[in-house]
RODO-2510 file (C-alpha; in nm, 4 decimals, decimal comma):
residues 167
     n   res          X          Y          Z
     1     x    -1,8644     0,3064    -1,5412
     2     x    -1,5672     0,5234    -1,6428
     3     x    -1,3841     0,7419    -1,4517
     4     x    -1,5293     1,0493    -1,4329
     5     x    -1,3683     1,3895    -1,5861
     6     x    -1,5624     1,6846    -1,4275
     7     x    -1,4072     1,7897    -1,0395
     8     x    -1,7536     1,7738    -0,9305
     9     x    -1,8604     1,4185    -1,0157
    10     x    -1,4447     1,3367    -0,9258
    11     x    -1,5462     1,4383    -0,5632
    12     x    -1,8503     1,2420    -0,5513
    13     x    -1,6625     0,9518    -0,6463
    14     x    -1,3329     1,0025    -0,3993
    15     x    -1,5733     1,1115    -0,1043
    16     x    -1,7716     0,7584    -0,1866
    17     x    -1,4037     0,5834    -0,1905
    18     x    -1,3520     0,7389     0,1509
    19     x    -1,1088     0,9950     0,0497
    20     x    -0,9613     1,2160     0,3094
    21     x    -0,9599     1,6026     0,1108
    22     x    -1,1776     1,4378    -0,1530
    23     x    -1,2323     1,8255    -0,3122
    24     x    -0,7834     1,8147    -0,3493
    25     x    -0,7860     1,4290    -0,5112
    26     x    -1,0438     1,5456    -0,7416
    27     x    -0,8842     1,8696    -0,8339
    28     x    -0,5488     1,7292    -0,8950
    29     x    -0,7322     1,4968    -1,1846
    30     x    -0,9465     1,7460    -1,3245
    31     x    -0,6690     2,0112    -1,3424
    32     x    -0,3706     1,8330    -1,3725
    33     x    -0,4279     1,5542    -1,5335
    34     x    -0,2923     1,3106    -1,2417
    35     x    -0,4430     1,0072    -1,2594
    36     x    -0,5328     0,9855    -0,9031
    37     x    -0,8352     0,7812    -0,9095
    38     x    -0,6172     0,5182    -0,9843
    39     x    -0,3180     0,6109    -0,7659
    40     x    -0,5532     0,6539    -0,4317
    41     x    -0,7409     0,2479    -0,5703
    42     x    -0,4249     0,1236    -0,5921
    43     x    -0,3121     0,2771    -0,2303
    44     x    -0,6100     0,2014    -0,0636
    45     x    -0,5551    -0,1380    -0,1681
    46     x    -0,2342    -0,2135    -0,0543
    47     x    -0,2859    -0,0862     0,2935
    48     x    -0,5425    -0,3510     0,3108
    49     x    -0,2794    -0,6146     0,2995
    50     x    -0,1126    -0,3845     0,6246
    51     x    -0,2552    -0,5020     0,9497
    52     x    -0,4474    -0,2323     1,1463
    53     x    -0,3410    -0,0801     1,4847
    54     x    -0,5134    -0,2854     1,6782
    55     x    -0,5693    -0,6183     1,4904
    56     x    -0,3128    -0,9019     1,6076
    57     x    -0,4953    -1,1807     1,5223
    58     x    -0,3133    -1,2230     1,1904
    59     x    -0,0877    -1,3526     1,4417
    60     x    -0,2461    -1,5825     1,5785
    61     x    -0,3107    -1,7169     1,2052
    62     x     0,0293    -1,7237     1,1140
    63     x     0,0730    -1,9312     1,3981
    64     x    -0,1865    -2,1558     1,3992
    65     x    -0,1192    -2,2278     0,9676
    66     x     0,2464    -2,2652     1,0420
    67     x     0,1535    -2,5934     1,2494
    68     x    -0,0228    -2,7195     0,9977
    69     x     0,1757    -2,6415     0,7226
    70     x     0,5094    -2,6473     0,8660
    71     x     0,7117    -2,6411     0,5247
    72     x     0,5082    -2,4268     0,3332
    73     x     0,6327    -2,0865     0,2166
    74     x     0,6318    -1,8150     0,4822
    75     x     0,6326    -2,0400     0,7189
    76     x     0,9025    -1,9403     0,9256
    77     x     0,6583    -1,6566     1,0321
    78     x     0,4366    -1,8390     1,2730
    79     x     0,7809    -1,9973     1,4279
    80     x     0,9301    -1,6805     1,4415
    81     x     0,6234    -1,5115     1,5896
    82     x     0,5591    -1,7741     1,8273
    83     x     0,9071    -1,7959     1,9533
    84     x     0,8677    -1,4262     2,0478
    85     x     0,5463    -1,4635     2,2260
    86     x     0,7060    -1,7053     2,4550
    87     x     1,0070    -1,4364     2,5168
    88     x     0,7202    -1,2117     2,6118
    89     x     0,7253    -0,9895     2,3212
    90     x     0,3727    -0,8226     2,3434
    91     x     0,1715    -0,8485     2,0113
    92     x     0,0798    -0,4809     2,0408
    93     x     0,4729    -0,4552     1,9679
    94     x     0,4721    -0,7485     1,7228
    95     x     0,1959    -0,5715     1,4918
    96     x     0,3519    -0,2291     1,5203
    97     x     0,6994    -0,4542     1,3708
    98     x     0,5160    -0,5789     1,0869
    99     x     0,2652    -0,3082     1,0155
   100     x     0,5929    -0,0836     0,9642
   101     x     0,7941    -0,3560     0,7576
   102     x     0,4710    -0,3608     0,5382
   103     x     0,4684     0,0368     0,5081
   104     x     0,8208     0,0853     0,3983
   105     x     0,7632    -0,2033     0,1736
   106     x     0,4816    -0,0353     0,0076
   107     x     0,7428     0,2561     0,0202
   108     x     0,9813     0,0751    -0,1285
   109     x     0,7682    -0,0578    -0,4456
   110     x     0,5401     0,2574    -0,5089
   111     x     0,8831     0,4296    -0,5135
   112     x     1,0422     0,1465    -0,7970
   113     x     0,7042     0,1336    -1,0039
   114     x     0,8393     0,5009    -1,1332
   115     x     1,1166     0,2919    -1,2838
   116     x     1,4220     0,1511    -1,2717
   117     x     1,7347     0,2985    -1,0423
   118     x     2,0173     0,1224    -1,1037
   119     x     2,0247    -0,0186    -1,4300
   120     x     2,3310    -0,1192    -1,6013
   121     x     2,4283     0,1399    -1,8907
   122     x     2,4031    -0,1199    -2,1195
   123     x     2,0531    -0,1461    -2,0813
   124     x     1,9494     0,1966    -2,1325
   125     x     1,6023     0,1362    -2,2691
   126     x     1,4886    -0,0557    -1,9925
   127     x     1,1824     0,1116    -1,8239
   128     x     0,8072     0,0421    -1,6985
   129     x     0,5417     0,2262    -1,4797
   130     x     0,2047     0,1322    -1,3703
   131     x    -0,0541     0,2111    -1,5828
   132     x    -0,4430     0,1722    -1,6650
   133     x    -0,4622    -0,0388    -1,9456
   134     x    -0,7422    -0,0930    -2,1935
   135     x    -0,9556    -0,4419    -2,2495
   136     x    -0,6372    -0,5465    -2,5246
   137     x    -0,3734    -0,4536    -2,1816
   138     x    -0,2158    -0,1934    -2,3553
   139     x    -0,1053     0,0978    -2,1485
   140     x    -0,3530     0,4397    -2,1930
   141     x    -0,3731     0,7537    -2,0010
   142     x    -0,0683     0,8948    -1,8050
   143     x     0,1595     0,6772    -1,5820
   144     x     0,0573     0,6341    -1,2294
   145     x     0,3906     0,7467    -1,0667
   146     x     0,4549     0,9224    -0,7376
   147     x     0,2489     0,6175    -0,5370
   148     x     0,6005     0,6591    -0,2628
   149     x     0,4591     0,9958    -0,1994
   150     x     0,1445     0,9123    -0,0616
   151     x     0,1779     0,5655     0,0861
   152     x     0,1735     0,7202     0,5082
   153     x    -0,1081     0,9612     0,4402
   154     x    -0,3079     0,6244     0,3784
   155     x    -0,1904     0,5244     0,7174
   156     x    -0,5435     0,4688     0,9022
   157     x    -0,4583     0,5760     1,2884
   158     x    -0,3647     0,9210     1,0657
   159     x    -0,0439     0,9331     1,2303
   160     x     0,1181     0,8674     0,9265
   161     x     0,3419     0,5417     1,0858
   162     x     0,4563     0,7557     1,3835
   163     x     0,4271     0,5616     1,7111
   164     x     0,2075     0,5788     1,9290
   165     x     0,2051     0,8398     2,2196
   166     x     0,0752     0,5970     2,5225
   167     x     0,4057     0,4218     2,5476
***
């Protein structure tokens, strides 16, 4: 199924995505011409790979591989993380560590898929984006920029990364 191009069937589609505002999303792509279908896929996504508030046991997974597969790649996660249990670091404070790492990382890389920022002069031409692409991969519609300026609205607590307020 294509995307769709009227607001109306847009706000079917973002309130079926689980869009917060689904009526703004789909305005914003019917008016503007922002793809943001693709920018709130993309976003939703990512903070899929971000553990939730109250999920440590990626934790105990990183542990429990890490003695299995002491010299993989990443591995140095389960030792770190199991070195801090046994200092009495809390895993409620271990998450909240990595689920903000994650964010500004998403941050961090929504913000450089507008494009290079420091690019030598003599490479002046150098530039990419994120894009929908057709069944060939070649780039159509408008660029899917701006992903930096959503990335805490996705936050699911809706606290957009602030702390907590029970301690």
């Amino acid at each position: 199924m294509p995307i769709p191009s009227s607001e109306a069937e847009l706000v079917e589609l973002f309130r079926d995505l689980g869009a917060a505002a689904p009526e703004q999303w789909a305005r914003s792509q019917a008016l503007e011409g922002i793809p943001q279908v693709l920018r709130f896929l993309f976003l939703k996504g990512a903070w899929e790979s971000i553990p939730r508030e109250d999920d440590s046991k990626w934790i105990d997974r990183a542990i429990a591989r890490t003695k299995v597969h002491s010299m993989e790649p990443y591995a140095g996660l389960g030792l770190a993380l199991e070195r801090c249990r046994e200092r009495g670091v809390s895993d409620r404070d271990l998450n909240e560590i990595a689920r903000c790492l994650q964010a500004q990382m998403l941050f961090s890389i929504g913000y450089l898929l507008n494009g290079p920022v420091d690019v030598p002069e003599r490479l002046e031409d150098v530039s990419w984006g994120l894009f929908q692409i057709d069944d060939e991969g070649k780039p159509i519609g408008r660029r899917i920029s701006g992903l930096h300026e959503s990335v805490l609205a996705f936050d699911p607590t809706g606290r957009e990364m602030r702390p907590r307020n029970d301690g």
